[in-house]
C-alpha angles and dihedrals in degrees: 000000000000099000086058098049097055083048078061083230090145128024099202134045105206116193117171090242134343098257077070095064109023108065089122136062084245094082103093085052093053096049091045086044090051091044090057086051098051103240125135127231108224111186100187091202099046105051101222126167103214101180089070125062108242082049081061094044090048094056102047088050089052093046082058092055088042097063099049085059 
């Protein structure tokens, strides 16, 4: 995915919900990575505005909660 990504071949990861996504410690990474490239995260369950900050903020801190579960 990420190969692609940096081929700018898509410009949005959708998952159904971050707990999805975020079973790794990678996830952070992933999100920042994605960021640079310009490419959006869309969870369809958690309703998180990512192109402003607190939106960001947000996600990170569910992503947290996610992974304990």
């Amino acid at each position: 995915m990420m190969k692609a990504a940096q081929d700018q071949q898509f410009k949005a990861v959708v998952a159904y919900s971050l707990d999805r996504i975020s079973r790794e410690s990678i996830f952070s990474a992933l999100i920042e990575e994605s960021g640079r490239l310009g490419i959006d995260f869309v969870s369809l369950q958690e309703t998180l505005e990512t192109s402003i900050l607190m939106g960001g903020i947000m996600m990170y801190i569910a992503s947290v909660f996610s992974q304990l579960e």
